[in-house]
N, C-alpha and C positions, 0 to 999 in steps of 0.2 A: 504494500500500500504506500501510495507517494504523499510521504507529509513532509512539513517542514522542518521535522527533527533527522528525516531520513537524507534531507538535501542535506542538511547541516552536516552531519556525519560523513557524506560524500565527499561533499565539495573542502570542509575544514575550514575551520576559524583562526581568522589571522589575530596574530596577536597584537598588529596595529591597531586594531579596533577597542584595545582598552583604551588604550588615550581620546579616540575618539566618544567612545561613550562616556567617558566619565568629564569630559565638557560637554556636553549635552547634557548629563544632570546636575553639574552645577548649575548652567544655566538653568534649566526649568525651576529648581528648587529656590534660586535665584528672583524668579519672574510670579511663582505660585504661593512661593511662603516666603519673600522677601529674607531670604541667608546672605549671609556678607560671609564676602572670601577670610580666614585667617592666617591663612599661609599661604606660599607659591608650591607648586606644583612641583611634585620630584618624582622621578620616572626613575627606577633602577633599570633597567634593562637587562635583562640576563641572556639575550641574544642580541643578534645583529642582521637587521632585513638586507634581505638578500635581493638585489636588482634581477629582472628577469626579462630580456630580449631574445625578442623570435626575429628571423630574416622570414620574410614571407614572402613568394614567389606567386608574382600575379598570374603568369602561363597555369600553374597548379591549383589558382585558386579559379581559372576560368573554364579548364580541363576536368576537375572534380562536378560544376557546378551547369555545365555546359552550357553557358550564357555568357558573354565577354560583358564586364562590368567596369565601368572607366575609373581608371585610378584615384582621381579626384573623389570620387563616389565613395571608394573603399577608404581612403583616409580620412573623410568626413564621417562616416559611418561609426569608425573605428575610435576617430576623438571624441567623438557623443556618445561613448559608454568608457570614457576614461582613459583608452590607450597614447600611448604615448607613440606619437607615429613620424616618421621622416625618411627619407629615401638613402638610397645606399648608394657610398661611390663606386662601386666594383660594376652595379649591372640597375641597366634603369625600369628592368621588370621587377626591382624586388624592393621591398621598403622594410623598414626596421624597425621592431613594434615593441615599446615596451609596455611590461602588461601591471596594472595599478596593482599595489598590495591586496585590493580586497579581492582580485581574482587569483591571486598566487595558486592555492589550491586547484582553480578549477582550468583554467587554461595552460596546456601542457605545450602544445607543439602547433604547426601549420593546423593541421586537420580542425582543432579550437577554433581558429582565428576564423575559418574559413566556413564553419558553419555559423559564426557571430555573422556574418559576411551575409549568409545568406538569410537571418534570420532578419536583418536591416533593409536588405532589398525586397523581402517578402517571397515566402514560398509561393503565393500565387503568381508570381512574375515568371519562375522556371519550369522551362518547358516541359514537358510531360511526353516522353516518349518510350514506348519498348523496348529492351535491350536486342539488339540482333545479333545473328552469327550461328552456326551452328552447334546443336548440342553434343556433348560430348560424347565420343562412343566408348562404352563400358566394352571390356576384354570378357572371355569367358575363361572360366578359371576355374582347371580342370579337379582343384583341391574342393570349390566351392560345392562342384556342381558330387563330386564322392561327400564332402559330407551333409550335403543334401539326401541322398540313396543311402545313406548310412542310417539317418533318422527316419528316413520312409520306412525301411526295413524291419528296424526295433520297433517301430509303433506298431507296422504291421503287426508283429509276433506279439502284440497286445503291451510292451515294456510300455513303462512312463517317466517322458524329460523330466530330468530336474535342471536346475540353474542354481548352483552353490557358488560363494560370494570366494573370490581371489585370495582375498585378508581369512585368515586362521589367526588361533592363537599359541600360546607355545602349551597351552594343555593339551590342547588337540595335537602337534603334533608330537610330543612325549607317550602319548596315549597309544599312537597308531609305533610307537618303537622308532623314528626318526630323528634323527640330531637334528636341535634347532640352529646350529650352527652352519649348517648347510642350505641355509633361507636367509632371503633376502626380508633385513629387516625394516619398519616402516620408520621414517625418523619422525612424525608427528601422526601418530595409528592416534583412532579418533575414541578407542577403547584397547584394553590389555586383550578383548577376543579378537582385537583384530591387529595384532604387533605385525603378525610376516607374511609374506606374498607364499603362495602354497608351492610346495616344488610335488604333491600327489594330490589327485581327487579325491582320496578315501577317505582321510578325513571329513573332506563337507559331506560327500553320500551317506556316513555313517551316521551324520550328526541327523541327517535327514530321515535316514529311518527310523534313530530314534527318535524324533520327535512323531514320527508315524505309524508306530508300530501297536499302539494302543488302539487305534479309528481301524488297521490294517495289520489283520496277524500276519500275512501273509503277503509276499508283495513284489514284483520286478521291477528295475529303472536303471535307467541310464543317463552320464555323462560326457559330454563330447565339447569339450574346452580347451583350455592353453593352462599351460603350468608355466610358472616362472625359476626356471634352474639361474644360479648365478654364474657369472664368466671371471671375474675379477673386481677388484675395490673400485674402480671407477668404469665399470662399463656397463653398459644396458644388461638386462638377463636378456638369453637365451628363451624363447616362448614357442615350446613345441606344442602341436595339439595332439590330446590324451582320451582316451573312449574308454570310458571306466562301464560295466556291466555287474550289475548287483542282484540278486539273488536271495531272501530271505524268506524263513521259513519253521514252522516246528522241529522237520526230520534231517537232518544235515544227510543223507545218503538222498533223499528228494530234492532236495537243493542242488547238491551237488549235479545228478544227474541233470534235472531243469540246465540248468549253466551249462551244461556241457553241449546239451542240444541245440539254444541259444548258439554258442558259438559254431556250431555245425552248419546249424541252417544259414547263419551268417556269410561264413564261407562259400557255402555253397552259391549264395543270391552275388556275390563279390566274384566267382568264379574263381577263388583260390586253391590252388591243386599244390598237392606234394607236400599235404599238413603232416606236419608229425607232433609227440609229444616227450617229453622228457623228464621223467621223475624230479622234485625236486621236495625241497623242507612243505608240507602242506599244501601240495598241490602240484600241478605239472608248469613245464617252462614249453609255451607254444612256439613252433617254428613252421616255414614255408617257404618252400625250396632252398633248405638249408641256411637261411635267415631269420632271425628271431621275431616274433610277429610281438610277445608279451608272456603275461602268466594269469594261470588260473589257479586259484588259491579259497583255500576254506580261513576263514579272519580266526584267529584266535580267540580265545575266551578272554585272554589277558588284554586282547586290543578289547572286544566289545564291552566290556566290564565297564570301565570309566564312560563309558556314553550311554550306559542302562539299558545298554541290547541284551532281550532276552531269548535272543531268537535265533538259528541257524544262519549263518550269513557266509554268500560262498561268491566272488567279485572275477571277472575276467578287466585284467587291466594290456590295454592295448596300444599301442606308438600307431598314431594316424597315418605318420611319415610311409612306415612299414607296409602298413593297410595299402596305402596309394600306391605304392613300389609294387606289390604281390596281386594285386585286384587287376581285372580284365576288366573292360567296358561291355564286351562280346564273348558269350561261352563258347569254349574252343567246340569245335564242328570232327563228332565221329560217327563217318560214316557205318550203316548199321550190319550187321555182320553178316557174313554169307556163310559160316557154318556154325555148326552147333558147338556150346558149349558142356563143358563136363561138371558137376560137384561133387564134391569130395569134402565129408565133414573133418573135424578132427579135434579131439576131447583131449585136456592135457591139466597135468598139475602144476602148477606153476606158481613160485612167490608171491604173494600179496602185493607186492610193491610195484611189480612191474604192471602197467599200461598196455590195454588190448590195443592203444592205436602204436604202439613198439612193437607188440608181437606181429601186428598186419604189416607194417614195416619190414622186418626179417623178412616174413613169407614174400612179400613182392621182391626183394631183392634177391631169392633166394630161389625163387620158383620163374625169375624170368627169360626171355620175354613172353610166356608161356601163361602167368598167371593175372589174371582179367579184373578181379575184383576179391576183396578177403571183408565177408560178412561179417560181426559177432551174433553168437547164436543165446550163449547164458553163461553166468557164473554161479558157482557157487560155496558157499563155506557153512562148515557144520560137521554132522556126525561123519563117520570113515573118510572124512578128506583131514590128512594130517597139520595142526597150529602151522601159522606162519604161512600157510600155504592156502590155496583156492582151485577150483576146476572151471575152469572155462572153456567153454564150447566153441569154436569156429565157422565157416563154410569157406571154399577157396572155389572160384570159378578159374579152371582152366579154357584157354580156346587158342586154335590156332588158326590166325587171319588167313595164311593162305592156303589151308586143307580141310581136312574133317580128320579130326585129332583123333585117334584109337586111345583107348581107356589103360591101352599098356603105356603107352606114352605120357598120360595124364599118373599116373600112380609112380613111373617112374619120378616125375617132377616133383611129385607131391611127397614120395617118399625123400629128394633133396629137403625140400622145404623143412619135415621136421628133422632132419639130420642137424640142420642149421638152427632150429630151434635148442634140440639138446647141447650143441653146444654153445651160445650164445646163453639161456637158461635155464639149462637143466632137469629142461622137463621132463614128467613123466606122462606115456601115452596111456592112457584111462583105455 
């Protein structure tokens, strides 16, 4: 709201104006209640005004204003509100304007001078025209238009955006297990929640479940932002963009699965081939075609603990960069086959720890170029399968593109395949 305490505040009060007001109340008190002076007047000063001259260039003020206004005009104008005005010897476009103490605050530079200029000659005097020229053409950007299809994609599969704020605080991220010293910190944060610029999503996502998780036992969402990594003491961060996928729920083994599928179908819609995965502390380390895509990860109890998650919580955290690198525009085109293929299941015991998308791995390298596609069929753990261990069921499609593959041929392969599984690991055939 425009008052006159808001101009005040803007523009600033000179401190010349104590000597002028304080003779204007002598005088009134003077004139209203007959007061006689008893002393003279003593001014301490504890500054020193400061003169202030603009060169003002008549071409800029007629070029701003697009009306040519005659010099004489301009320094009449400009001594009827106080300035102090007279022409320069260097150039006879440009006149030299000193500006009265009581505009100190508010006239800065030409631009000042030059709408006082125009507010003397009257806006209705200047002309009124459309700006012309052509508008400018926008690029198409090939990052914009992937995480466009990105967000299409997750909404499809029913997930819901969030929008978590940049600024964390250093609870949040002690909580999530990261050094705050590795973030860039704010030097005027407008609250202690909001001291550092985030170098991970997971913090804001978590805050957000928990505050959601009461209305929604249950719940998918997604992140697709920038993080601010730092580079050194005086340089800009580093601001890659991060696609955080969240996952929460009563059963951590439903979750987990949910998120896995999630990122399957993801892939698939991206046309990402030659995913693998790789065992890691709580989860697996994703890659494609031998480049690392991100991680899928079950949160710990110790992280959701301090944010009052009561809930299964299982995150795919993903590098956009990567995403954009690995994703096709166009699924690759395979022609549909002119002979028959073989199956062959295959039931095996195998460590807990290892990853059915490792075991399909071996077998495709192991059964090629022979081996077409590697199903999973079930796992399982419980009575006569040994601790530490699981049984997991396969299917392997063999075919051969340019014959009709004999079933001696497919068995031979097939019998490679688990040669290389026993020795890779250790399995045993059920």
């Amino acid at each position: 709201m425009r008052s006159e305490s808001s101009a005040l505040y803007e523009k600033g009060i000179s401190p010349e104006n104590v000597t002028a007001a304080l003779l204007r109340a002598i005088e009134l008190a003077q004139e209203l209640a007959g007061a006689k002076i008893a002393c003279k007047l003593i001014d301490e000063k504890a500054y020193k005004h400061k003169e202030q001259e603009i060169i003002l260039d008549l071409e800029n003020v007629n070029r701003a204003l697009g009306v040519k206004i005659k010099p004489g005009e301009i320094k009449d104008n400009l001594t009827a509100l106080g300035f102090d005005v007279s022409s320069t010897k260097s150039k006879k476009d440009e006149l030299k304007v000193g500006v009265p103490w009581w505009r100190v605050g508010d006239i800065e530079g030409q631009h000042d001078l030059i709408e006082e200029i125009a507010r003397m000659h009257g806006y209705h005097n200047l002309p009124t025209e459309l700006m012309t020229g052509a508008l400018p053409k926008v690029g198409n950007s090939a990052d914009y238009a992937l995480e466009d299809k990105i967000k299409d994609i997750l909404a499809g599969f029913g997930l819901t955006e969030v929008y978590t704020y940049s600024f964390i605080s250093e609870k949040q991220i002690t909580a999530c297990g990261i050094n705050p010293a590795e973030h860039i910190k704010i030097a005027n944060p407008l609250s202690i929640d909001f001291e550092y610029m985030r170098t991970s999503l997971l913090p804001g996502v978590l805050q957000v479940i928990s505050e959601n998780q009461g209305f929604y036992p249950a719940g998918r969402l997604f992140d697709l932002s920038k993080v601010y990594l730092p580079i050194g003491a005086n340089d800009l961060a580093n601001e890659p963009f991060k696609l955080l996928v969240a996952c929460y729920g009563a059963e951590v083994d439903a979750v987990a699965d949910e998120a896995r599928g999630l990122f399957d179908g993801l892939a698939e819609r991206l046309n990402i081939s030659k995913v693998s995965f790789k065992n890691i502390d709580g989860g697996a380390e994703i890659s494609a075609d031998g480049k690392k895509l991100g991680e899928i990860k079950i949160v710990d109890n110790k992280i959701l603990s301090p944010f009052g998650i009561k809930k299964a919580v299982v995150v795919i955290d993903l590098d956009f960069a990567a995403l954009a690198e690995q994703s096709r525009a166009v699924a690759p085109y395979y022609p549909i086959a002119k002979f028959p293929a073989i199956e062959l299941d295959l039931s095996m015991e195998i460590d807990n720890v290892v990853a059915f998308a490792e075991v399909a791995n071996v077998a495709s390298d192991a059964g090629a170029p022979l081996v077409e596609k590697v199903s999973f069929l079930s796992v399982y753990q419980g009575e006569k399968v040994p601790e530490g261990k699981k049984a997991l069921a396969i299917r392997v499609v063999y075919r051969d593109l340019n014959k009709t593959l004999e079933l001696a041929e497919a068995q031979a392969t097939h019998d490679k395949v688990v040669a290389e599984l026993k020795k890779s690991y250790n399995i045993a055939v059920r």
